[in-house]
C-alpha positions as CSV (number, residue, x, y, z in Angstrom):
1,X,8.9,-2.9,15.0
2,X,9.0,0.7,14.1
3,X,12.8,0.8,14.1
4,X,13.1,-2.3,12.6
5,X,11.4,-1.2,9.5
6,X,12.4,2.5,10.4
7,X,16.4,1.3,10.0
8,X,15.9,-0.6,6.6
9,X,14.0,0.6,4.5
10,X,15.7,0.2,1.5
11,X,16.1,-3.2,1.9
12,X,12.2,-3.0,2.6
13,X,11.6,-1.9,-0.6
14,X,13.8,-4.4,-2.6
15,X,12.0,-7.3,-0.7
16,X,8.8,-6.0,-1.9
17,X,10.2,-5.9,-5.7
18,X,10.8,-9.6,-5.1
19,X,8.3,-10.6,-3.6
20,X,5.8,-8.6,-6.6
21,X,7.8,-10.9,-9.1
22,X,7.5,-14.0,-7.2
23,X,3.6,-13.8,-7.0
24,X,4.1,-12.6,-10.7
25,X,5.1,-16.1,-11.3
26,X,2.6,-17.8,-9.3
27,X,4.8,-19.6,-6.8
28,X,2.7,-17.7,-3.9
29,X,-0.9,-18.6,-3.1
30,X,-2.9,-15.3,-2.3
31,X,-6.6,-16.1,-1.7
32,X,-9.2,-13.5,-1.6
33,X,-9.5,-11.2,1.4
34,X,-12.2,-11.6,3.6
35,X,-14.6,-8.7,4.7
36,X,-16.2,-8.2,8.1
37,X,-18.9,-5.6,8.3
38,X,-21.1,-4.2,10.6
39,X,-24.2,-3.0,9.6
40,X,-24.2,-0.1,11.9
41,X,-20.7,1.0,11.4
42,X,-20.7,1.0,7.4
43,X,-17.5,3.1,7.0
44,X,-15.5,0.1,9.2
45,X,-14.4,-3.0,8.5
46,X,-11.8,-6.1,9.8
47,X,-10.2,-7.6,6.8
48,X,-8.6,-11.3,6.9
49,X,-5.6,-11.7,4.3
50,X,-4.4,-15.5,4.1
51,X,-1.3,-15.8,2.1
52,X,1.7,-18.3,1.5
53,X,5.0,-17.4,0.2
54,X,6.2,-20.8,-1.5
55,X,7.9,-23.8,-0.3
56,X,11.4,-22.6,-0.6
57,X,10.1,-19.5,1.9
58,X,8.2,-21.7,3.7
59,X,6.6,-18.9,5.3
60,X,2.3,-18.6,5.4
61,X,0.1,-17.1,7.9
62,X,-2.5,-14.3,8.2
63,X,-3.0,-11.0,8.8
64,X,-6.4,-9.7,10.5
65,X,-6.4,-6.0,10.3
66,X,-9.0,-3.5,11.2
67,X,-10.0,0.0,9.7
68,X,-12.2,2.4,11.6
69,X,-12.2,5.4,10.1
70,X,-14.1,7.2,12.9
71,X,-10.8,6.6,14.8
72,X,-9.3,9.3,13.4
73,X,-11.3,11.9,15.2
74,X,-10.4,11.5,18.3
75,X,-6.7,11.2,17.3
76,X,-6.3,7.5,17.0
77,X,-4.9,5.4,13.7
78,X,-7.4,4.3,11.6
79,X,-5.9,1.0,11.6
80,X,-4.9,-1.6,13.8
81,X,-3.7,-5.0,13.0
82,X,-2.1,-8.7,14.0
83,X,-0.1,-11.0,11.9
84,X,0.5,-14.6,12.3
85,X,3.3,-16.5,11.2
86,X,2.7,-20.5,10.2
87,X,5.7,-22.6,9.9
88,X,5.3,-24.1,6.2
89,X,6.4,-28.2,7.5
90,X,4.4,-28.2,10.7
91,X,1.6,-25.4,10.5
92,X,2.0,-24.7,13.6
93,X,2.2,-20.7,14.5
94,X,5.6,-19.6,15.2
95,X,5.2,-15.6,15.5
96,X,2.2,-12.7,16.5
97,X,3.4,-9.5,15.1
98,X,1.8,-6.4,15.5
99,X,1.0,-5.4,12.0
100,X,-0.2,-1.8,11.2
101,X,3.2,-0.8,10.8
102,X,3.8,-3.9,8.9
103,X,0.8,-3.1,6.8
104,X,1.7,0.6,6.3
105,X,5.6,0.0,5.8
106,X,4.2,-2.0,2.8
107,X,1.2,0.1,1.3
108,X,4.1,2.6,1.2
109,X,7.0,0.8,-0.5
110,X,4.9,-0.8,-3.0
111,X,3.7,3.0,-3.7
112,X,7.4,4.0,-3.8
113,X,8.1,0.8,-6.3
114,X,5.4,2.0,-8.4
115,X,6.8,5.6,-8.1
116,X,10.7,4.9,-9.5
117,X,8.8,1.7,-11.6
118,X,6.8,4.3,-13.6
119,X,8.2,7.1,-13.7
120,X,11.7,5.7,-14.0
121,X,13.4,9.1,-15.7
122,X,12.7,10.4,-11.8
123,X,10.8,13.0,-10.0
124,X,13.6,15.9,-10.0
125,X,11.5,19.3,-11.5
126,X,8.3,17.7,-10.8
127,X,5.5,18.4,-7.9
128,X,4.1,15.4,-5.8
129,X,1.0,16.4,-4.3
130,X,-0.3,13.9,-1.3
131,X,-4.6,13.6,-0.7
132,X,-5.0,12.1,2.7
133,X,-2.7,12.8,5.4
134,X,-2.6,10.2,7.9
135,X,-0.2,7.5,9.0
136,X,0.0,6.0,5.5
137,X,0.6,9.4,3.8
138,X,3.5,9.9,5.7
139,X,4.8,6.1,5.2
140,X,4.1,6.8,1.5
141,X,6.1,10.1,2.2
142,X,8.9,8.0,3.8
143,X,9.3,5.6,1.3
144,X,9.5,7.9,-1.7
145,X,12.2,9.5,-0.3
146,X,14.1,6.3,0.5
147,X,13.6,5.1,-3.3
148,X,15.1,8.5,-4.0
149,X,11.9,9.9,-5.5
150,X,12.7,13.7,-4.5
151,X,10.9,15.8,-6.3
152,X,11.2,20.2,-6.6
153,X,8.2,20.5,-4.4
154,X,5.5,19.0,-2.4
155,X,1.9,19.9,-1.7
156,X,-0.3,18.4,0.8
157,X,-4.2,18.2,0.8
158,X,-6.8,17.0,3.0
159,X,-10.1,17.6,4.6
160,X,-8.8,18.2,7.5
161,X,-6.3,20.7,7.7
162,X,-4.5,20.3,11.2
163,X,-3.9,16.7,9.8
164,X,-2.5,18.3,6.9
165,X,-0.3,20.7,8.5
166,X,1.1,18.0,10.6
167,X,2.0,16.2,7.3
168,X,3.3,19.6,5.8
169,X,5.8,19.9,9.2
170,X,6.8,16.3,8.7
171,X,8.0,16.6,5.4
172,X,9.6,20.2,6.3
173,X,11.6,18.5,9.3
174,X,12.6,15.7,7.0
175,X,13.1,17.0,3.4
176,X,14.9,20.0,1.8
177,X,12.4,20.7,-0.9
178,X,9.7,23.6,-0.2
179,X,6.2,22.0,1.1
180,X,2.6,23.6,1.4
181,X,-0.7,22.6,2.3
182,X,-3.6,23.5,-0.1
183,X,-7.5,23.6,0.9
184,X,-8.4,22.8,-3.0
185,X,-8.3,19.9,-4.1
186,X,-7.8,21.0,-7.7
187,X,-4.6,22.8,-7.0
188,X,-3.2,18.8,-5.7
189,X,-4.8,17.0,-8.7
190,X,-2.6,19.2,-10.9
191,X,0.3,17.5,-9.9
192,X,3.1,15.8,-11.5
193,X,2.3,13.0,-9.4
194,X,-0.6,12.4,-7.2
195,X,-0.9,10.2,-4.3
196,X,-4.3,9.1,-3.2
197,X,-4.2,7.7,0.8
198,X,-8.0,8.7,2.5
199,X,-10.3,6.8,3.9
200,X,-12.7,7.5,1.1
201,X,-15.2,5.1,0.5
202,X,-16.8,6.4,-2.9
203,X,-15.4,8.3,-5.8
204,X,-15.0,12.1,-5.7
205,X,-12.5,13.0,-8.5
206,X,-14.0,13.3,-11.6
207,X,-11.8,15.8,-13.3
208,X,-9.5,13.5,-15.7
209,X,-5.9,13.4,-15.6
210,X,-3.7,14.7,-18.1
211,X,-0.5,12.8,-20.2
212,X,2.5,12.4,-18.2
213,X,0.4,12.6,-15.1
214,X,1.7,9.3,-12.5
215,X,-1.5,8.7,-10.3
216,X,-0.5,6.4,-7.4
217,X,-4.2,5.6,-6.2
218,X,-3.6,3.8,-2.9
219,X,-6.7,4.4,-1.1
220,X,-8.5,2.9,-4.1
221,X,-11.6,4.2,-4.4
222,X,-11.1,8.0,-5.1
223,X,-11.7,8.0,-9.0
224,X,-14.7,7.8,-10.3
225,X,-14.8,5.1,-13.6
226,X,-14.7,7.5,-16.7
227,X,-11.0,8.6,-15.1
228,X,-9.8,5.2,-14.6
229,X,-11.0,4.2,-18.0
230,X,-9.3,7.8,-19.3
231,X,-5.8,6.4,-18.2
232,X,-3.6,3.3,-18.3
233,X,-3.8,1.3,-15.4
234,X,-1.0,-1.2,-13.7
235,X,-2.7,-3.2,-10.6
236,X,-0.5,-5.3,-8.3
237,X,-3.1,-8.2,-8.9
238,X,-5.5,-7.9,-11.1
239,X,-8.5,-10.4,-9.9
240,X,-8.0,-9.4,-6.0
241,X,-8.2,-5.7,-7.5
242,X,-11.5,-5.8,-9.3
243,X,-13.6,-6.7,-6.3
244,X,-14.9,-4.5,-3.1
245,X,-16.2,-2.0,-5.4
246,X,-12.5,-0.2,-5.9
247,X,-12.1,2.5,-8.7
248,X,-10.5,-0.1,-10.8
249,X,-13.7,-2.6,-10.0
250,X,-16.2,0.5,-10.6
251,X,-14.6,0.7,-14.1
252,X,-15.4,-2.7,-15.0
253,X,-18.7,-2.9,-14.4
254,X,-19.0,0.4,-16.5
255,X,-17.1,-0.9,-19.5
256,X,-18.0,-4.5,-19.1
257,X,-14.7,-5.4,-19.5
258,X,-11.2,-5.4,-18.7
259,X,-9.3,-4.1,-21.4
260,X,-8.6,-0.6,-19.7
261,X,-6.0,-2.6,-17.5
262,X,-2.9,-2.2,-18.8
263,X,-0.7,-4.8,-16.8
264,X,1.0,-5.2,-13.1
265,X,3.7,-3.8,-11.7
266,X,5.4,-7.3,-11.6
267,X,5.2,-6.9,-15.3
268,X,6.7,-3.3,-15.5
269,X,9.8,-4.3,-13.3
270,X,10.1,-7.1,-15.5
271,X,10.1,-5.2,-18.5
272,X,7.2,-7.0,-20.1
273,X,4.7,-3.9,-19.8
274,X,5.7,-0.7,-21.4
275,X,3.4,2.5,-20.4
276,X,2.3,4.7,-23.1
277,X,4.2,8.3,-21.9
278,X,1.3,10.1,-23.7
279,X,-1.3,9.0,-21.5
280,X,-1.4,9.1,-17.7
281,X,-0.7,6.6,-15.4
282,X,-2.9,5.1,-12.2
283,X,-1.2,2.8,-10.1
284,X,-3.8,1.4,-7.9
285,X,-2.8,-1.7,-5.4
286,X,-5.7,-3.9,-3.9
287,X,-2.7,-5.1,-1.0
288,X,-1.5,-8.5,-1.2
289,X,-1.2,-10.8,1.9
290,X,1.9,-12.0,0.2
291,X,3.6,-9.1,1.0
292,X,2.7,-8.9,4.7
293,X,4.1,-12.2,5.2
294,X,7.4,-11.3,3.6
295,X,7.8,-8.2,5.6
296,X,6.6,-10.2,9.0
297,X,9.3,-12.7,8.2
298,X,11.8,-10.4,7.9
299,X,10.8,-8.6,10.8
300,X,11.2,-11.5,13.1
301,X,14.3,-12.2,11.5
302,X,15.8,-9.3,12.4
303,X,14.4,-9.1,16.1
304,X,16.1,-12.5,16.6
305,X,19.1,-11.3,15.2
306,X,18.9,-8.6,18.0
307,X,17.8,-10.6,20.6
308,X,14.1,-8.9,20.8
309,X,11.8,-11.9,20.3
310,X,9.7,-12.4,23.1
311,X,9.4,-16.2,23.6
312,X,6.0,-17.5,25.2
313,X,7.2,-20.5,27.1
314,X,4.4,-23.5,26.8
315,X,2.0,-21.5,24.8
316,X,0.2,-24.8,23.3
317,X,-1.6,-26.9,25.8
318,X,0.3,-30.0,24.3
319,X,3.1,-30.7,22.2
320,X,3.3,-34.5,22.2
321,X,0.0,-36.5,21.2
322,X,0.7,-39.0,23.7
């Protein structure tokens, strides 16, 4: 799975462009996601994400996923994850992937999408600072570099600093521009762009951005309302977006109303949304199910192609009704 993703990145990236435009024009269907919570574990949650790509795909399926912060401390992802595969004519399943690497490969290339989408002169003599340095930091990480987002400089943030460290040696071992870690959050938030991946579950930034500032919020619920409403904002979906209490949702309730969204990133790779450069930007995506299903596809087209699909012989009780 890893080296699947690992060796293609690019053409990662380019299926999540297509796949953003096909939901754009509403060939997909991308239900709600689905929350379970447990009263005694507020900070964790499993999340259920039906999608279907389209007829011509004919690809649907689910992925259940599960994020436990507390994980983290003794050393384990946050996240863990499954993803089932429907076959479109018969609805019968016709793959289980594992999917937190399907999920992070892409939380990451619809960051690095957003990244060369908006800021589309590119990040050469800039600083990207990173908040949150976990597994999807360094996707996010990954992923900018493959969509040739190399910036003069990096800077790394987060609470806890061996985590960031490890981030700061991952990007030295991988990247010739200089990297540091910071302990003040301020020094990141300065940033030409700022990429938000913690497990925060309420807002802590209050400070706003400035103009020409490129915000991509991934972890969703870092910015308090009066800096989302300060700042243009592209969603990848706008109703899916402006639920769960996000940043984005936040916002809405404050302003009782949704004028501070500016568009979708479908729209900005279509050329149909134009951001202001005199105001800065927040990118924040909700994560679409759509987009797990075209990875998974993929995926298990290209472990077929090698010969690494593991078939479960006589896995349904009965194949014949009589």
């Amino acid at each position: 799975m890893r080296d699947v993703l690992g060796d293609h990145r690019r053409e990662v990236l380019d299926l999540v462009r297509r796949t953003y435009r096909l939901h754009e024009t509403g060939e997909t269907v991308n239900p709600d996601s689905y929350f379970l919570r447990f009263p005694e574990k507020p900070d964790a949650r499993i999340i259920a994400l039906p999608a279907f790509l389209g007829p011509e795909a004919g690809v649907a399926g689910i992925k259940w996923i599960a994020s436990f912060p507390e994980n983290t401390q003794s050393g384990t992802p946050r996240a863990s994850a499954v993803l089932v595969l429907n076959d479109y004519a018969t609805g019968y399943p016709v793959a289980c992937l594992e999917a937190a690497t399907i999920s992070s490969a892409r939380t990451a290339a619809s960051a690095a999408v957003a990244a060369t989408a908006l800021r589309p002169e590119g990040h050469r003599g800039r600083t990207i600072a990173v908040v949150g340095a976990g597994v999807i930091a360094r996707a996010i990480c990954d992923y900018l570099h493959a969509a040739d987002c190399v910036p003069d400089s990096w800077l790394v943030h987060d609470l806890h600093e061996p985590s960031g460290r490890a981030l700061v040696e991952h990007l030295r071992a991988t990247r010739q521009a200089p990297v540091s870690f910071t302990a003040h959050l301020t020094e990141a938030l300065a940033a030409d762009t700022v990429v938000f991946a913690t497990t925060a579950l309420k807002p802590y930034v209050t400070t706003p951005f400035a103009p020409g500032q490129l915000v991509l919020h991934v972890s969703l619920r870092d910015l308090a309302p009066e800096v989302v409403l300060g700042a243009q904002n592209i969603l990848d979906d706008v109703d899916h977006c402006l639920k769960a209490d996000t940043s984005p949702h936040l916002a809405e309730q404050v302003s009782g109303g949704r004028d501070f969204v500016t568009g979708t990133l479908a729209g900005v790779l279509d050329g149909a949304v134009t951001p202001d450069a005199g105001r800065p930007v927040i990118f924040s995506p909700f994560g679409l199910g759509v987009l797990d299903l075209a990875l998974g596809a993929f995926v298990l087209e290209q472990a077929r192609r090698a010969g690494t699909a593991v078939e479960i012989p006589d896995f349904f009780g009965e194949t014949r009704r009589w």
